[in-house]
KOLLOLO-447538 format. One line per 4 residues: their letters; for each residue x, y, z of C-alpha. Coordinates in nm, 3 decimals. Example, Ala and Ser with C-alpha at 12.3 -4.5 7.8 and 13.67 -1.06 7.14 Angstrom:
BEGIN
AS = 1.230 -0.450 0.780  1.367 -0.106 0.714
END
This chain:
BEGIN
XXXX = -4.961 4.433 -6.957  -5.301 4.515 -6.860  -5.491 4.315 -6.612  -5.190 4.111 -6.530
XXXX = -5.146 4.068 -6.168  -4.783 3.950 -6.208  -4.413 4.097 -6.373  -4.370 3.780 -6.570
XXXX = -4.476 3.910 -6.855  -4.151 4.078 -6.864  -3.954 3.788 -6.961  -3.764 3.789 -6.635
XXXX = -3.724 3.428 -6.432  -4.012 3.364 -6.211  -3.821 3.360 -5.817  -3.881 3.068 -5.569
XXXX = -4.225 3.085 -5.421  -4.369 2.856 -5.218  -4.741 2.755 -5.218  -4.955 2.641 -5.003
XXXX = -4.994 2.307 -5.081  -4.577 2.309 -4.979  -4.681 2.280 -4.605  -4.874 1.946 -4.679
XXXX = -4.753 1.602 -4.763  -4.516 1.606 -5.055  -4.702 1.438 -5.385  -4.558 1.273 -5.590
XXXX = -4.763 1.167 -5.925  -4.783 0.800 -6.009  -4.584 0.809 -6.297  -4.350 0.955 -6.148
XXXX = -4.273 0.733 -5.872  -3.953 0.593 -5.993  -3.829 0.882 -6.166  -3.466 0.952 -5.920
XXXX = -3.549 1.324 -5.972  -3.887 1.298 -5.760  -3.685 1.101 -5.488  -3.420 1.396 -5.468
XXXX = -3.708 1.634 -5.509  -3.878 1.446 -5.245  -3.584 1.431 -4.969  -3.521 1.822 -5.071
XXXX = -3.865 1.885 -4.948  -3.890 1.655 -4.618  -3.529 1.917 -4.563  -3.684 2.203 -4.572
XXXX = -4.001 2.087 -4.316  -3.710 2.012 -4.116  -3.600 2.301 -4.116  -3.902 2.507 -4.047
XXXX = -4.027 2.283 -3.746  -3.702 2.326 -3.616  -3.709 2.697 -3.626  -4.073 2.724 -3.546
XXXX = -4.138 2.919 -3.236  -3.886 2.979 -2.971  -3.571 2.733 -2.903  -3.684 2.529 -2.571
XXXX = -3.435 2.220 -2.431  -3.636 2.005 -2.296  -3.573 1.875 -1.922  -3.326 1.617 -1.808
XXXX = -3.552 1.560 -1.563  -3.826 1.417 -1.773  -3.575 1.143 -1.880  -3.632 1.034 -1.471
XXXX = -3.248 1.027 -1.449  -3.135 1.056 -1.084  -2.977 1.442 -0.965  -2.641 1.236 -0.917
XXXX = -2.537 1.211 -1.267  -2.775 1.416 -1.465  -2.509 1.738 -1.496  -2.206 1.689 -1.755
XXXX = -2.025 1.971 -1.527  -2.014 1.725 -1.272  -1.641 1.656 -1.097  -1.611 1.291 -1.035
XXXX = -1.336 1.079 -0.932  -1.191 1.367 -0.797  -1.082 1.489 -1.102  -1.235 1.833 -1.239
XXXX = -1.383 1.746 -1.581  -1.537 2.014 -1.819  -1.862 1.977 -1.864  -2.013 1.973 -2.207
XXXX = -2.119 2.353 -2.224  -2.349 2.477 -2.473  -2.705 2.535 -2.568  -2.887 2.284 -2.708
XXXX = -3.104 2.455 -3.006  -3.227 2.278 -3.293  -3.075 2.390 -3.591  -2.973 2.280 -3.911
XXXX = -2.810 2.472 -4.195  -3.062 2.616 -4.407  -3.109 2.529 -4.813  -2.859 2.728 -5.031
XXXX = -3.038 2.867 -5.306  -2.872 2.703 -5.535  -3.045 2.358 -5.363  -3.386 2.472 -5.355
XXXX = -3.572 2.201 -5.569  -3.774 2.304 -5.872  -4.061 2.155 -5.822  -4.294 2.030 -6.031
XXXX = -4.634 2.219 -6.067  -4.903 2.155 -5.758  -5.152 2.440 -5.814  -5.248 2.758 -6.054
XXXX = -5.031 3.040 -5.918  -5.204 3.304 -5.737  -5.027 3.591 -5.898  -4.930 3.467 -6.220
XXXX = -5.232 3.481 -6.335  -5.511 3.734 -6.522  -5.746 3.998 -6.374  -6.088 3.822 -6.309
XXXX = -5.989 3.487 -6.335  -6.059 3.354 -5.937  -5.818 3.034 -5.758  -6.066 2.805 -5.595
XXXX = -6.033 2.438 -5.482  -5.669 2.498 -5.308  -5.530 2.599 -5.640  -5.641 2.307 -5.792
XXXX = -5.959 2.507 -5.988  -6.035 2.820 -6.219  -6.332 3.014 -6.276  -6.396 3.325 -6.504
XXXX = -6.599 3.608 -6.295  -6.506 3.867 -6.505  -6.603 4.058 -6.867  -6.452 4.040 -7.199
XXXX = -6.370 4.384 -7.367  -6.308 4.301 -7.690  -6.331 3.951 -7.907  -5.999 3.871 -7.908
XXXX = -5.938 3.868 -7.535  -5.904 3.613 -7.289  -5.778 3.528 -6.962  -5.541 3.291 -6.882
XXXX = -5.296 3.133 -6.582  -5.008 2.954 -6.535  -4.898 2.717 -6.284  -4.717 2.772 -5.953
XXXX = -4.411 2.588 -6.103  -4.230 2.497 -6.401  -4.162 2.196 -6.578  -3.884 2.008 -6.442
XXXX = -3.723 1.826 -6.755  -3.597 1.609 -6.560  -3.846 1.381 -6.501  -3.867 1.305 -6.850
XXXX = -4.247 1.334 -6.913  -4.478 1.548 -6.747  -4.896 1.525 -6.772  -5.154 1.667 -6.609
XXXX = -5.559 1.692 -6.702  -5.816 1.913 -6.662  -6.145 1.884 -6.665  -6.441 2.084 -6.796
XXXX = -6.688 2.189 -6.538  -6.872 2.394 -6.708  -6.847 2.636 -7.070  -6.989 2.881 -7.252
XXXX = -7.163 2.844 -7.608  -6.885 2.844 -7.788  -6.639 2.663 -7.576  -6.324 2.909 -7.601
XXXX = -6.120 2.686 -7.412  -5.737 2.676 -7.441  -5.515 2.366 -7.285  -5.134 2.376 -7.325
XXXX = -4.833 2.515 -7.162  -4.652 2.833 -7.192  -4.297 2.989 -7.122  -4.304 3.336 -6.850
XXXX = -4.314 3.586 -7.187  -4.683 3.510 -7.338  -4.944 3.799 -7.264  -5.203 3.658 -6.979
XXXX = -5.469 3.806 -7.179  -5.454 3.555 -7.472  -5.521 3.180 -7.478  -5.266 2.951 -7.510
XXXX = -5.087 2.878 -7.834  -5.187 3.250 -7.979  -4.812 3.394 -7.894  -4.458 3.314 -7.929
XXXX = -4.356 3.057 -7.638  -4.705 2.899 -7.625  -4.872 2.597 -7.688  -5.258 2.515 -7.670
XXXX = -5.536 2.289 -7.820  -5.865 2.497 -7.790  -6.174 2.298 -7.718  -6.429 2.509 -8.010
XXXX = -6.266 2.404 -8.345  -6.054 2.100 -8.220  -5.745 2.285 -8.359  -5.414 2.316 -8.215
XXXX = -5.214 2.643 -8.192  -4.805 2.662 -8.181  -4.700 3.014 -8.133  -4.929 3.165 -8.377
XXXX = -5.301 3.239 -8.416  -5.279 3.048 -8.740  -5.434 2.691 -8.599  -5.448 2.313 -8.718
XXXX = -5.691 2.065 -8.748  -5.598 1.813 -8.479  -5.838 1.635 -8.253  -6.220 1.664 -8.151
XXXX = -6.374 1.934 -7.942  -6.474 1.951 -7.581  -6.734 2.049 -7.391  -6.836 2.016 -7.009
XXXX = -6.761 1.733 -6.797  -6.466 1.617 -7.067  -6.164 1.567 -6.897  -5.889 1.666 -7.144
XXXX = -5.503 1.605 -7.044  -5.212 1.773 -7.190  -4.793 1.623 -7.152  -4.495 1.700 -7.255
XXXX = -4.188 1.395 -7.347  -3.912 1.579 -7.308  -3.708 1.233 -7.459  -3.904 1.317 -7.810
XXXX = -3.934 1.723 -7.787  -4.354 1.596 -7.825  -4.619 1.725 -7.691  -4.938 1.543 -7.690
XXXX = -5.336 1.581 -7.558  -5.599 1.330 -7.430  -5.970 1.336 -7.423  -6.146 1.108 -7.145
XXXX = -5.843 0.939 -7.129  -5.801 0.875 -7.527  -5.485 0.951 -7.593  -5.492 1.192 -7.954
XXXX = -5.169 1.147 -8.103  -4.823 1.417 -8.061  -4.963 1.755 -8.096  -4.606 1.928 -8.128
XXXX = -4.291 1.861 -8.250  -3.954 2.029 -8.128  -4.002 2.143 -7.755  -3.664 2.264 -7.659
XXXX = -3.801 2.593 -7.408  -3.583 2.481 -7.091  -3.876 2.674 -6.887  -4.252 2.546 -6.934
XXXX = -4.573 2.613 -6.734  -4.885 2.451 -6.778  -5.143 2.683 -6.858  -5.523 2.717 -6.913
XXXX = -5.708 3.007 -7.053  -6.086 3.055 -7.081  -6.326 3.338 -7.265  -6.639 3.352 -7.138
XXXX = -6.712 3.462 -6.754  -6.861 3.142 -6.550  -6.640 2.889 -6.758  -6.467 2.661 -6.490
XXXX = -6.200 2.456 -6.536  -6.077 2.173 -6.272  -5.746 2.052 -6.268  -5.546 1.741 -6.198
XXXX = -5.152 1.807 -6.136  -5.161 1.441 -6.023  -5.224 1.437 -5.657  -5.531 1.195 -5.765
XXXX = -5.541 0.934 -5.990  -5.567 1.039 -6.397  -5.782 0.970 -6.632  -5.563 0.853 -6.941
XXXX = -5.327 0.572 -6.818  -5.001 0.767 -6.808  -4.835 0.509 -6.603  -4.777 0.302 -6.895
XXXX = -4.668 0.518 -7.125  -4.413 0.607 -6.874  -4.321 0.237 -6.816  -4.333 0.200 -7.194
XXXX = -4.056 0.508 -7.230  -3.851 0.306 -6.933  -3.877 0.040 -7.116  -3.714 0.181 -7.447
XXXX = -3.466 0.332 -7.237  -3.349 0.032 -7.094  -3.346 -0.147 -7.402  -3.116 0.120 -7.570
XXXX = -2.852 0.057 -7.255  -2.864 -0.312 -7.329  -2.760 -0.271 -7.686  -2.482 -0.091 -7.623
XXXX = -2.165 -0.286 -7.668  -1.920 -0.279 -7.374  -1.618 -0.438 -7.573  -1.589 -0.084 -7.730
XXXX = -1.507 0.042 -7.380  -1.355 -0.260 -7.232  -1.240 -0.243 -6.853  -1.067 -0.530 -6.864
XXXX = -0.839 -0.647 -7.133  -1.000 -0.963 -7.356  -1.328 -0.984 -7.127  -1.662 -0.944 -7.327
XXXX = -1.940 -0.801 -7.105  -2.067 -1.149 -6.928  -1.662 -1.139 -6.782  -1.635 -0.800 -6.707
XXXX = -1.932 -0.793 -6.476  -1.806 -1.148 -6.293  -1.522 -0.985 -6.259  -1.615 -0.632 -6.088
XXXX = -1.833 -0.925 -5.847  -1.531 -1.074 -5.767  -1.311 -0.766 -5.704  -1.544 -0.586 -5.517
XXXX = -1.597 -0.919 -5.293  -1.284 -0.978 -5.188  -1.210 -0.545 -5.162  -1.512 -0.593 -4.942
XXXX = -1.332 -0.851 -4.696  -1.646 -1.118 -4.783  -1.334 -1.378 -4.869  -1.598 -1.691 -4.832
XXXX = -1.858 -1.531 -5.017  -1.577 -1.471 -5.299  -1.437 -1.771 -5.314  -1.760 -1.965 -5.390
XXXX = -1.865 -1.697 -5.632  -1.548 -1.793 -5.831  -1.624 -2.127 -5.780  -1.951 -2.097 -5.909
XXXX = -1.872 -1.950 -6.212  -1.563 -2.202 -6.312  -1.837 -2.444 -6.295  -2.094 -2.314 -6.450
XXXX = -1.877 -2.181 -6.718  -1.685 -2.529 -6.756  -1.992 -2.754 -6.803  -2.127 -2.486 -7.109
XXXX = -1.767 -2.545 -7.290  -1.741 -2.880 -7.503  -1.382 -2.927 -7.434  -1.389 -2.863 -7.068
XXXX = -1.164 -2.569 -7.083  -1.061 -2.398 -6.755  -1.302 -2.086 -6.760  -1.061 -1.760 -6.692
XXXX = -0.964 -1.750 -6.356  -1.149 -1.449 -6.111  -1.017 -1.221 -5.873  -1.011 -1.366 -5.531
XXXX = -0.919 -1.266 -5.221  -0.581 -1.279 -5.132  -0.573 -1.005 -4.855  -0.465 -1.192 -4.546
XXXX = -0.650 -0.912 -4.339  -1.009 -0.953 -4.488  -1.132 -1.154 -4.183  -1.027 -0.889 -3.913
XXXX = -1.181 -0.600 -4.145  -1.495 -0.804 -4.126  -1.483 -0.816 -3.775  -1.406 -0.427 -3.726
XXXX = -1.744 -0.415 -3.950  -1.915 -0.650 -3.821  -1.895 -0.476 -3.439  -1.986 -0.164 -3.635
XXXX = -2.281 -0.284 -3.704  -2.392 -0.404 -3.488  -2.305 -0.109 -3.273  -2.022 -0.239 -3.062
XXXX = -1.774 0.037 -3.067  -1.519 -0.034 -2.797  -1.480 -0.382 -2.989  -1.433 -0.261 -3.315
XXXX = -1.159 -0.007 -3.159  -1.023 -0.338 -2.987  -1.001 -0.500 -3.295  -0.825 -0.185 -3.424
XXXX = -0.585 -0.163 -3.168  -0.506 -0.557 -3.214  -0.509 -0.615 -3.597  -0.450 -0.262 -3.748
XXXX = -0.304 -0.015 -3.471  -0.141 0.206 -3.701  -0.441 0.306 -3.874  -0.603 0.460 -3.573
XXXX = -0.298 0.638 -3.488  -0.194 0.787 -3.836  -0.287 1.150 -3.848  -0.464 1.127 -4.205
XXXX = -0.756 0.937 -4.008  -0.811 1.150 -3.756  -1.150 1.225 -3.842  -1.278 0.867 -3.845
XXXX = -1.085 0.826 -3.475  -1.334 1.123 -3.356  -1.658 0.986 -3.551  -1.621 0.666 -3.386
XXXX = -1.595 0.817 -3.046  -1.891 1.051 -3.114  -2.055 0.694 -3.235  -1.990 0.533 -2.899
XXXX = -2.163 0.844 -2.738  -2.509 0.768 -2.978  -2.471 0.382 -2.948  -2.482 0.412 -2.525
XXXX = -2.810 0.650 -2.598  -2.959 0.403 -2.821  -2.913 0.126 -2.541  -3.066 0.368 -2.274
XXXX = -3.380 0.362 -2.496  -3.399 0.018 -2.534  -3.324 -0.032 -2.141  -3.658 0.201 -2.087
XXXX = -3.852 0.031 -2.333  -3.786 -0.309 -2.186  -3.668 -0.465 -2.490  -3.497 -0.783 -2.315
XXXX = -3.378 -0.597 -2.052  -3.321 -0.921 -1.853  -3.017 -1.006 -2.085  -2.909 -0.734 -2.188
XXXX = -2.977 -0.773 -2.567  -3.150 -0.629 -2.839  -3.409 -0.837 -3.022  -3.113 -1.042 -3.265
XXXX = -2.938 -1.109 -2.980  -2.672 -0.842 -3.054  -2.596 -0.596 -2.756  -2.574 -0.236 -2.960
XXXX = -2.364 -0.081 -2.745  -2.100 -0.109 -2.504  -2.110 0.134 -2.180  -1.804 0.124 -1.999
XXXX = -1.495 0.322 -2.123  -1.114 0.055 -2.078  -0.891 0.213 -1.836  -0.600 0.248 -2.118
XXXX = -0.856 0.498 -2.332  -1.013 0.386 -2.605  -0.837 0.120 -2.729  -0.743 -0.121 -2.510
XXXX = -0.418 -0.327 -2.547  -0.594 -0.736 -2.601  -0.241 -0.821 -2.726  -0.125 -0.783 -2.362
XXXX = -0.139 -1.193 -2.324  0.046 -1.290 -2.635  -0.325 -1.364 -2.774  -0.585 -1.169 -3.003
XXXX = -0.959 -1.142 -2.927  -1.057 -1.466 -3.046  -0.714 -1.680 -2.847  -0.501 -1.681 -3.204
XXXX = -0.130 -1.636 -3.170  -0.041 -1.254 -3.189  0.311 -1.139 -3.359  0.379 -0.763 -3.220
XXXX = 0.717 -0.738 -3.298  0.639 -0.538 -3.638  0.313 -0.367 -3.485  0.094 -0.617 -3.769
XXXX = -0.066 -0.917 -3.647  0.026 -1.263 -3.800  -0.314 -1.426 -3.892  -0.174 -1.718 -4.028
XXXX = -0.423 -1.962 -4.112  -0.686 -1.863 -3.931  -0.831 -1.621 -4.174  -1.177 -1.802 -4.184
XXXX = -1.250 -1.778 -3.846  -1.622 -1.716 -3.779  -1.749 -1.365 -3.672  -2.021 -1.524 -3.456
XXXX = -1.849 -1.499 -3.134  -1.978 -1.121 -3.199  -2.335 -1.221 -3.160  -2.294 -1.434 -2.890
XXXX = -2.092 -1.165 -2.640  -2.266 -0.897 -2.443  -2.150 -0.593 -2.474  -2.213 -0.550 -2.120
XXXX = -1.972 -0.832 -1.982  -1.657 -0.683 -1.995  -1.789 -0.357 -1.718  -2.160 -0.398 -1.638
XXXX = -2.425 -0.639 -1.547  -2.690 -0.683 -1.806  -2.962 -0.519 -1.582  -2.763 -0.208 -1.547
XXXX = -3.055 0.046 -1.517  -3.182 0.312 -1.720  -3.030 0.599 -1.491  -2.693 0.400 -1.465
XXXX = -2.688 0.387 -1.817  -2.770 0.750 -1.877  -2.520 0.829 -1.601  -2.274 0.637 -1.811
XXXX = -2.343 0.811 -2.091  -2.308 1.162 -1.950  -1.933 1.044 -1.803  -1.840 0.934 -2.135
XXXX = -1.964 1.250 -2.284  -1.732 1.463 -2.038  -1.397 1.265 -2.110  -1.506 1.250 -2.503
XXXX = -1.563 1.677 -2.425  -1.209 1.706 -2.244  -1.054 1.522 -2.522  -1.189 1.745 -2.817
XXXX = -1.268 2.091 -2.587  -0.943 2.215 -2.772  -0.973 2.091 -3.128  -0.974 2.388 -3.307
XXXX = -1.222 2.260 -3.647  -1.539 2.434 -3.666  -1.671 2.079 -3.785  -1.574 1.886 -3.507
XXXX = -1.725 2.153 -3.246  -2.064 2.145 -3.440  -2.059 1.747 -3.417  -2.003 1.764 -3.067
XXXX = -2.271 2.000 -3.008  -2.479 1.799 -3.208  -2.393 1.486 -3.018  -2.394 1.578 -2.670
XXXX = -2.782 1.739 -2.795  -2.899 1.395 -2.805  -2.895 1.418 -2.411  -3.177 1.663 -2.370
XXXX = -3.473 1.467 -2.529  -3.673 1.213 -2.400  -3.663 1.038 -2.736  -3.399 1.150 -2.950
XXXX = -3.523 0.927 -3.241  -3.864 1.215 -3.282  -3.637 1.511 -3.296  -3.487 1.675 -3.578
XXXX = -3.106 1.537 -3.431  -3.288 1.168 -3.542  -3.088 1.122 -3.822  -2.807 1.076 -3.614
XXXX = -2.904 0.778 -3.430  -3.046 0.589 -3.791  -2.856 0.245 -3.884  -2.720 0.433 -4.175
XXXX = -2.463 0.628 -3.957  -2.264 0.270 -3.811  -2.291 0.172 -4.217  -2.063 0.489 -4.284
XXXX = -1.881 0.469 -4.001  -1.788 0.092 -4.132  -1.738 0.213 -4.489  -1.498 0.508 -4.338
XXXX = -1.284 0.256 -4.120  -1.287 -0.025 -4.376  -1.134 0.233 -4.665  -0.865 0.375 -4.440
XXXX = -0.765 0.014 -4.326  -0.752 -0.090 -4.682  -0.551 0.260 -4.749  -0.317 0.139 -4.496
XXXX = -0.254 -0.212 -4.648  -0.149 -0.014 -5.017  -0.474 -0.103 -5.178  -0.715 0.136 -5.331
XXXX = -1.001 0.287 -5.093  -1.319 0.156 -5.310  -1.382 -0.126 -5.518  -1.396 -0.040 -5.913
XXXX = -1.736 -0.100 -5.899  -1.841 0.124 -5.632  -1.640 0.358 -5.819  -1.819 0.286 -6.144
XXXX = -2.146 0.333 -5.949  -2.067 0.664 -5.834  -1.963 0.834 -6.136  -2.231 0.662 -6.355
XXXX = -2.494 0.817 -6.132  -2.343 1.190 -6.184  -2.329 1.097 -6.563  -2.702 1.019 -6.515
XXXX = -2.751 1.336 -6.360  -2.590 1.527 -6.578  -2.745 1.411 -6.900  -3.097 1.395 -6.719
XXXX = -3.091 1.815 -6.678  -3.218 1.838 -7.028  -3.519 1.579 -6.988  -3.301 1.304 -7.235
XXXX = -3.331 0.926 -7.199  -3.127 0.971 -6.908  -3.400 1.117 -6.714  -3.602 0.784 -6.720
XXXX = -3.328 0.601 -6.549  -3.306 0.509 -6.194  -2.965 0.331 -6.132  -3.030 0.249 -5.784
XXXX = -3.374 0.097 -5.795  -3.283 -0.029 -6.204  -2.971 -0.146 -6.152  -2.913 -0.182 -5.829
X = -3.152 -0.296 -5.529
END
């Protein structure tokens, strides 16, 4: 194709190129903002910045000695005790595993391409602006460009506007989108695969030259927009933020570019791919295609699908409430949800009928799991492996769990770096707290290993009668007791004063790290290598929270780390890993997914922030 700076014209798929505007902050359009594709597109993109700051320049570990931790304890190859350990050998280098190309995001449009484009047209304004410097050599030509990016259909509805800076006399001006085949050469809408509405005649053009009458012309300084509902299969324009009515009818092309052409040299066009507020209000109309979304969902009859035999939809959600309560462990919580609901459904019937009776807990262990969670949490690893070893010691010891034995040691490792911070920053450092009260993180390391034996005196952790004679603990009726006594123990009492010192708690740290080394040195998983790596990294920075390892030490990794332990205890006890409704949750939002690929009502649903926050 002559003139064409680009193969596209080939037909072939346009590959992965990233633009400029990539190494900036990620936009996301307005409308947009609580479409779950921009959020994955979003966390896709803050990955791969990730990844190139940590493979900028060369790999440098930065000095122990800047963490002002004394010569004494800074080496992990250190023999103490009189005992050889091995030291946690390996180079610390900031890596993560790159993006597959099969996870590379397609992203929605942020500039004209530089390449896909036609001779003489000229990028200005960081991709954002076009401008004609070039001659016409015969009346039916034209240049034109597409965008850097396709269309993702799965954000449902995709706008952008462009506005007229300045045109020739007869204002051959073409606004539309485009598929990779169309000749550069021709405005948009005069070829197969092409859309446009041309700003001399008003008329619209659909893969022909053959136009129709449509909508008024434009001229400079109108700002005309152009978007595409992939829900309908519509396409529709705007002028100074009128909106003109569906242009098109029967999009299906899974592969769409915005595109512009112009006629005369000088014209220049400016465009908006939404990293500024629009013109037309396309917020609304967004909201307004939510809104019919949502409204479809509602209608939709659950007893056609019923979960649970003889419960319309009001039942059937009380009851995944109350099973997922008391699979959860929250047994008070449960109980006075069931409560609530015999109450409320007692005083709406005239004959005071019993209302159908709800799940509740009967699991005699839900207490203790909520005290393995609750030291979780609150970063207390030695007593939730306590609890373990008291309540549920065969769970820690079955083979099918050794993975969540290991994560919780590595856990231990992050929690005792996370209270060396705080130490340094001074947060209560007189008590040894954090700002809740809650000490994060034990230090010390029991004699026995890992999990000490608290059933040694006949007692559990909070003084209730212990039965060991079947390795299970008999809770009899002190199921309810409160969790508070977690809050009100330092972490710190059992081994260490509360004004242990920075270095003593590094030092701490780097002993645990060798015995947690010597216990895994020979585990022969690639996994569990990398996660040690990973771990024992954390001891090189200053501030481990401002690397690219900062992930790691987020709240988000005890909540797993709870989830984890809570399944395999509930594994243990014969009862199923997750509740029905987490279950239901999960494959609902692959369904959502799935059906949003081809830009269908499912792609203007958000389960988490709809349904679910």
């Amino acid at each position: 194709m002559e003139g064409l700076e680009t193969d596209k014209g080939s037909g072939e798929q346009p590959k992965y190129k990233s633009s400029p505007t990539e190494a900036s902050v990620y936009f996301v359009p307005s409308y947009l903002r609580k479409s779950r594709y921009m959020e994955r597109l979003e966390g896709l993109h803050k990955q791969r910045q990730q990844t190139k700051k940590e493979t900028r320049g060369p790999y440098a570990t930065p000095a122990l000695g800047s963490r002002q931790a004394s010569s004494s304890n800074l080496s992990l190859h250190k023999a103490t005790s009189g005992s050889a350990h091995r030291g946690v050998s390996h180079d610390v280098i900031e890596r993560l595993p790159p993006l597959q190309s099969n996870e590379r995001p397609n992203s929605i449009p942020t500039r004209w391409s530089d390449t896909d484009k036609c001779s003489g047209i000229e990028i200005l304004g960081n991709g954002a602006e076009v401008k004609y410097q070039g001659t016409i050599r015969t009346p039916d030509d034209a240049v034109a460009v597409r965008s850097d990016h396709p269309i993702p259909q799965e954000c449902g509805l995709y706008y952008y506007e462009v506005t007229i800076m300045s045109r020739g006399k007869e204002g051959l001006i073409g606004i539309g989108f485009s598929g990779t085949k169309p000749s550069l050469n021709r405005l948009p809408g005069w070829e197969a695969d092409s859309w446009g509405y041309h700003g001399d005649d008003g008329y619209t053009f659909a893969c022909s030259s053959a136009g129709k009458t449509y909508g008024p012309k434009f001229s400079a300084l109108d700002v005309v927009g152009c978007g595409i509902n992939f829900r309908t299969g519509a396409a529709f324009f705007t002028k100074n933020g009128i909106f003109l009515g569906d242009a098109f009818q029967g999009i299906k092309l899974d592969r769409l570019y915005p595109s512009v052409g112009i006629k005369k040299p000088g014209e220049h066009l400016r465009t908006n791919f939404g990293q500024t507020p629009f013109v037309f209000d396309i917020d609304s109309m967004v909201e307004k295609e939510r809104r019919i979304v949502r409204a479809e969902i509602n209608r939709f009859d659950l007893k056609h699908t019923p979960l649970f035999a003889n419960l319309d939809e009001t039942d059937t959600v009380k009851e995944l409430i109350a099973q997922y309560l008391a699979h959860e462990g929250f047994t008070e919580t449960g109980s006075q949800f069931a409560r609530d609901v015999r109450e409320q459904e007692q005083a709406l019937k005239a004959s005071g009928q019993a209302a159908p009776s709800l799940i509740e807990s009967d699991d005699m262990s839900a207490t203790y799991r909520q005290k393995i969670r609750a030291a979780i949490l609150g970063g207390d690893i030695d007593k939730a492996f306590k609890y373990l070893g008291a309540y549920f010691p065969r769970v820690i010891e079955h083979e099918a769990n050794r993975d969540i034995y290991f994560r919780l040691r590595c856990r231990k490792f992050i929690e005792m770096i996370l209270r060396s911070y705080e130490v340094q920053a001074g947060i209560n450092a007189s008590d040894g707290r954090s700002e809740d009260g809650v000490s994060p993180v034990t230090n010390g390391h029991g004699q026995g290993g890992p999990v000490a034996d608290p059933k040694a005196d006949g007692m559990d952790l909070d003084g209730h009668p212990v039965d060991t004679s079947d390795g299970r603990v008999d809770l009899g009726d002190s199921m309810e007791t409160s969790t508070d006594n977690l809050k009100n123990t330092p972490s710190f009492a059992e081994t260490n004063s509360a004004a242990m010192m920075h270095n003593e708690l590094l030092g701490a740290a780097i002993q645990y790290g060798m015995e947690l080394q010597a216990e895994f040195s020979n585990d022969p998983r690639k996994e569990v290598k990398k996660a040690l790596n990973d771990t024992f990294a954390l001891i090189a920075y200053t501030d481990a929270r401002e690397s690219v390892l900062a992930e790691m030490m987020e709240g988000k990794g005890r909540i797993e780390i709870a989830e984890q332990v809570n399944g395999a205890i509930l594994v243990s006890l014969g009862k199923p890993r997750s509740a029905l409704l987490e279950q239901l949750c999960a494959q609902t939002d692959v369904l959502v997914d799935m059906l949003s690929e081809e830009g269908g009502p499912a792609a203007f649903v958000n389960l988490h922030r709809d349904y679910l926050q």
